[in-house]
VEXMAR-851972 format. One record per residue (C-alpha): x, y, z; chain. Coordinates in steps of 0.001 Angstrom, whole numbers, plus 500000, padded with zeros to 6 digits. Each point is the difference from the previous one (the first is absolute). Example, Ala and Ser with C-alpha at 12.3 -4.5 7.8 and 13.67 -1.06 7.14 Angstrom:
<rs>
<r xx="512300" yy="495500" zz="507800" cadena="A"/>
<r xx="501370" yy="503440" zz="499340" cadena="A"/>
</rs>
This chain:
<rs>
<r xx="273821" yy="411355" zz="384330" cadena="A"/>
<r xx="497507" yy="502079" zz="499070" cadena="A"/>
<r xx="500234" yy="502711" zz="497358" cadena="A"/>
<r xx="499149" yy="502794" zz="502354" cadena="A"/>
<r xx="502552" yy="498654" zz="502806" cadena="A"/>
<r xx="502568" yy="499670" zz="497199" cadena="A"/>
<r xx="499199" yy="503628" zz="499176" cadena="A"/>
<r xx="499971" yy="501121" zz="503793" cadena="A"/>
<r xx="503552" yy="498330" zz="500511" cadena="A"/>
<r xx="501735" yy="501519" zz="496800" cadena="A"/>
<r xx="497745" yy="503591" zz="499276" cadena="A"/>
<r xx="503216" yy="502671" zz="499960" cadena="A"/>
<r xx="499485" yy="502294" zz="502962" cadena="A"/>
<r xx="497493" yy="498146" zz="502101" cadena="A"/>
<r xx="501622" yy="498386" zz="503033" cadena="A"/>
<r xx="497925" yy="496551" zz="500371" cadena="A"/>
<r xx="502344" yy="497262" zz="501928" cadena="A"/>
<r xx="499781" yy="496310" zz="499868" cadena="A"/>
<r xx="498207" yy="499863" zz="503366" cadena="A"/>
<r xx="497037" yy="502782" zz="498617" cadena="A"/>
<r xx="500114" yy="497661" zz="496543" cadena="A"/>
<r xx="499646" yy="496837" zz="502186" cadena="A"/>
<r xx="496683" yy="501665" zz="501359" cadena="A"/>
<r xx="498252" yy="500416" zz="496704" cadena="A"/>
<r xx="501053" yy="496552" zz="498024" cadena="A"/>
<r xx="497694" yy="497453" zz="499953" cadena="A"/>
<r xx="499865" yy="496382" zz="500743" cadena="A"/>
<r xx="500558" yy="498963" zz="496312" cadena="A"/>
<r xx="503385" yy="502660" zz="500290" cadena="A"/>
<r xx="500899" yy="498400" zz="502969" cadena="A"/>
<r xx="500219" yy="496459" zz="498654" cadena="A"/>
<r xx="501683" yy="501342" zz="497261" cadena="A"/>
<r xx="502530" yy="501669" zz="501716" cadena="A"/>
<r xx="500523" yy="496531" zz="502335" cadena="A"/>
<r xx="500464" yy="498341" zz="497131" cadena="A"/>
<r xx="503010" yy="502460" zz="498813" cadena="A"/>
<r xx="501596" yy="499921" zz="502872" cadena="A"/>
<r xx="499396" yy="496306" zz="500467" cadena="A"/>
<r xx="501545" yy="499425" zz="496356" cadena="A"/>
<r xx="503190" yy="502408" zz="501630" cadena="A"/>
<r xx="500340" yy="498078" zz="502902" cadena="A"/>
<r xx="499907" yy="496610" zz="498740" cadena="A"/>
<r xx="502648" yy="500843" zz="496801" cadena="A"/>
<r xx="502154" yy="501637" zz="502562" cadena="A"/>
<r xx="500094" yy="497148" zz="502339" cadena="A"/>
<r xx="500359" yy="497584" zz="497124" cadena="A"/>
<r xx="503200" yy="501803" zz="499018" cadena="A"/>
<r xx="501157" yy="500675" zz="503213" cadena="A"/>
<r xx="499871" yy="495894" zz="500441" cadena="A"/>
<r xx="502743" yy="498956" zz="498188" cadena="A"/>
<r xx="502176" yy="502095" zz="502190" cadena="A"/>
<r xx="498794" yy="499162" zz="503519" cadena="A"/>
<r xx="499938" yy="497228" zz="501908" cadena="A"/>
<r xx="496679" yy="498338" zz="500249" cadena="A"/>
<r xx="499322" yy="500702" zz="503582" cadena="A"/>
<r xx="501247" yy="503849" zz="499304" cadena="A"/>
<r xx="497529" yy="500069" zz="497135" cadena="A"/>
<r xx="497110" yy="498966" zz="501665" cadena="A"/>
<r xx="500805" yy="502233" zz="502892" cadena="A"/>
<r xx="500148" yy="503217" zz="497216" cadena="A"/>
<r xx="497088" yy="498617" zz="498285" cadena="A"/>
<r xx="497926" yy="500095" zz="503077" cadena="A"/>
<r xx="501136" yy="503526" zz="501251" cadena="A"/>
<r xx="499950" yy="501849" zz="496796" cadena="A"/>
<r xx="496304" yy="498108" zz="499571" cadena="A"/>
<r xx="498603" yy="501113" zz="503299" cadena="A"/>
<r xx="501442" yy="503770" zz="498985" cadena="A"/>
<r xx="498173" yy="500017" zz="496424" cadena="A"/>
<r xx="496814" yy="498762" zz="502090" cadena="A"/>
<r xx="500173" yy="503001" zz="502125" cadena="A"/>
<r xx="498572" yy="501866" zz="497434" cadena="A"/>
<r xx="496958" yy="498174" zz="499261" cadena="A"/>
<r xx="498773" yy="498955" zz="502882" cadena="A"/>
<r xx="499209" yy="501168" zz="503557" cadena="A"/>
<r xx="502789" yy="499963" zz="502813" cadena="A"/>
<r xx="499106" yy="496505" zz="502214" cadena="A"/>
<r xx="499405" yy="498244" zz="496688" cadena="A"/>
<r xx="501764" yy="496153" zz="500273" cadena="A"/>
<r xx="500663" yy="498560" zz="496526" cadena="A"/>
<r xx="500423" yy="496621" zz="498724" cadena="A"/>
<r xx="503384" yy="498389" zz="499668" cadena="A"/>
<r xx="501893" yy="501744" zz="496806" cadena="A"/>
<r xx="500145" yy="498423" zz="497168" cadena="A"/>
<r xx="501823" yy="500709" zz="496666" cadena="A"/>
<r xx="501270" yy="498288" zz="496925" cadena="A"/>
<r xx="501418" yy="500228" zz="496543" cadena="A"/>
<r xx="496248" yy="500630" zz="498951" cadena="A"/>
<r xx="498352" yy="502491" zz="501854" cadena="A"/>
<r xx="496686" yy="499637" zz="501612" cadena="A"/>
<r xx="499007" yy="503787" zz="498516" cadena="A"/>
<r xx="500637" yy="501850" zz="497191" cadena="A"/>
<r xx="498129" yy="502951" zz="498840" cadena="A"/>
<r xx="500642" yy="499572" zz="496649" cadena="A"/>
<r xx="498261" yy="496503" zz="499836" cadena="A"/>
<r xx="498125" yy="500124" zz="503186" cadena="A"/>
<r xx="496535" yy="501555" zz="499300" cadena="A"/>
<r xx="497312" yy="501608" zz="502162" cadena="A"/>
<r xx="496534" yy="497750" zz="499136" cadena="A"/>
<r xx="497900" yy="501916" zz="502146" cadena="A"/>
<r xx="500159" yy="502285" zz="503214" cadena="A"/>
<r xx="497131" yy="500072" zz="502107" cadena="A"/>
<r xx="499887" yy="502113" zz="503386" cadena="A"/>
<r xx="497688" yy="500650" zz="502105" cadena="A"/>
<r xx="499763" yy="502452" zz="502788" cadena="A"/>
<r xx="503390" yy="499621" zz="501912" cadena="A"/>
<r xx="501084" yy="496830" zz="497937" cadena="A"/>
<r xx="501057" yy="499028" zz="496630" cadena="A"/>
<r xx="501151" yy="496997" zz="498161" cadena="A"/>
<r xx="502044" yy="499975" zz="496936" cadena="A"/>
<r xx="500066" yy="496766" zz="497802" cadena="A"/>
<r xx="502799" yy="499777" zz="497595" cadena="A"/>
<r xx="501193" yy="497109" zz="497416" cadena="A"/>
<r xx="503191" yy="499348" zz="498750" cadena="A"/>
<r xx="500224" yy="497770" zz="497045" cadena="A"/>
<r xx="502893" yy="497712" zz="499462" cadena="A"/>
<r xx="500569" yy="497156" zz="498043" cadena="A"/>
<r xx="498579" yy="497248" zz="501491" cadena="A"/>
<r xx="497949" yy="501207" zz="503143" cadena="A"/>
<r xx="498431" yy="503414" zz="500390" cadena="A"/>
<r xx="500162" yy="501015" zz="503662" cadena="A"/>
<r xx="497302" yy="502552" zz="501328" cadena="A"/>
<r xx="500943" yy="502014" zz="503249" cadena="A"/>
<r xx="497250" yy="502054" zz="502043" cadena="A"/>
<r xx="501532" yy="503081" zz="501770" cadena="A"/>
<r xx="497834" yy="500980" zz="502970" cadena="A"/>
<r xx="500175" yy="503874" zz="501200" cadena="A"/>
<r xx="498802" yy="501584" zz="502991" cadena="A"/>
<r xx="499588" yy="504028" zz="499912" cadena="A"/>
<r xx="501524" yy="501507" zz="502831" cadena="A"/>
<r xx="501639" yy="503456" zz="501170" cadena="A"/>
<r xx="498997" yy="501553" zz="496415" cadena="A"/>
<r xx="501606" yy="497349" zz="498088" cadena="A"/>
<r xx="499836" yy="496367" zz="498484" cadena="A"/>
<r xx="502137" yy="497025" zz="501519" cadena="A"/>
<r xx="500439" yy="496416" zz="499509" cadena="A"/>
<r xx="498713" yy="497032" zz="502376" cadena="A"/>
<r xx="500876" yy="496983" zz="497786" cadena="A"/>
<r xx="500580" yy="498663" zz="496786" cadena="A"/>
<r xx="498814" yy="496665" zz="499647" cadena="A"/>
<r xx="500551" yy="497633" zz="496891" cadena="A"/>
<r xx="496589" yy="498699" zz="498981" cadena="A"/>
<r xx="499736" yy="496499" zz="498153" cadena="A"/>
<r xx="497219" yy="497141" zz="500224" cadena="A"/>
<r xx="501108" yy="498904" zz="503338" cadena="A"/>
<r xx="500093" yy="502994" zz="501610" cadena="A"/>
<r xx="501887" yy="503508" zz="501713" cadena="A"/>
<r xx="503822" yy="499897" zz="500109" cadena="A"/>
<r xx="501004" yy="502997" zz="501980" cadena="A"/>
<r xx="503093" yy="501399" zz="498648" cadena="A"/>
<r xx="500643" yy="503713" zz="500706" cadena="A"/>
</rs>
């Protein structure tokens, strides 16, 4: 998040929702915001396992996935299969922004997030649309290719 949308949400007396905030963030704030929610989602889930069946867990996984989505990307957007696990794909305190590059309508974020033995590298594609950034994908990048995985 940027400084000035951190202000805009917080300032005492001026009435700036989520939805006006949205509409000013960029694509690096977007990403990092994914990735908060993304950390949420999967710790939640991972707790939430251990109490659940495993068909009952996927099934919440999947829904409460597709809702978190809903707010970064546009309304038909079809996702990958989720995914989650005892280490999480993103986390904004290790996952860094490497570069953002847009151009007109589009952007793409590349991010790296060192771990012990393999560093993976993610590339968040954006599309600006209805005064706002969204996601498209976010693929896993590694010598042999694109994983998609959003």
């Amino acid at each position: 998040m940027t400084l000035l949308t951190g202000l805009l949400l917080c300032w005492p007396g001026l009435k700036v929702g989520a939805a006006q905030a949205a509409e000013m963030a960029s694509p690096a704030d977007i990403v990092v915001a994914f990735q908060t929610d993304y950390l949420r989602w999967n710790n939640q889930t991972m707790a939430a396992k251990a109490d659940q069946t495993s068909a009952d867990n996927m099934a919440m996984a999947e829904k409460t996935y597709r809702e978190m989505l809903k707010k970064y990307t546009l309304p038909d957007f079809v996702g990958e299969p989720v995914a989650y696990s005892s280490e999480p794909m993103h986390d904004p305190a290790k996952e860094k922004i490497v570069s953002v590059k847009t151009q007109g309508g589009a952007a793409v974020v590349v991010t790296k997030f060192p771990q012990q033995y393999y560093t993976p590298t993610y590339e968040y594609r954006l599309v600006y649309q209805q005064h706002r950034w969204y996601l498209t994908a976010v693929d896993l990048v590694d010598d042999d290719g694109k994983y998609p995985s959003l």
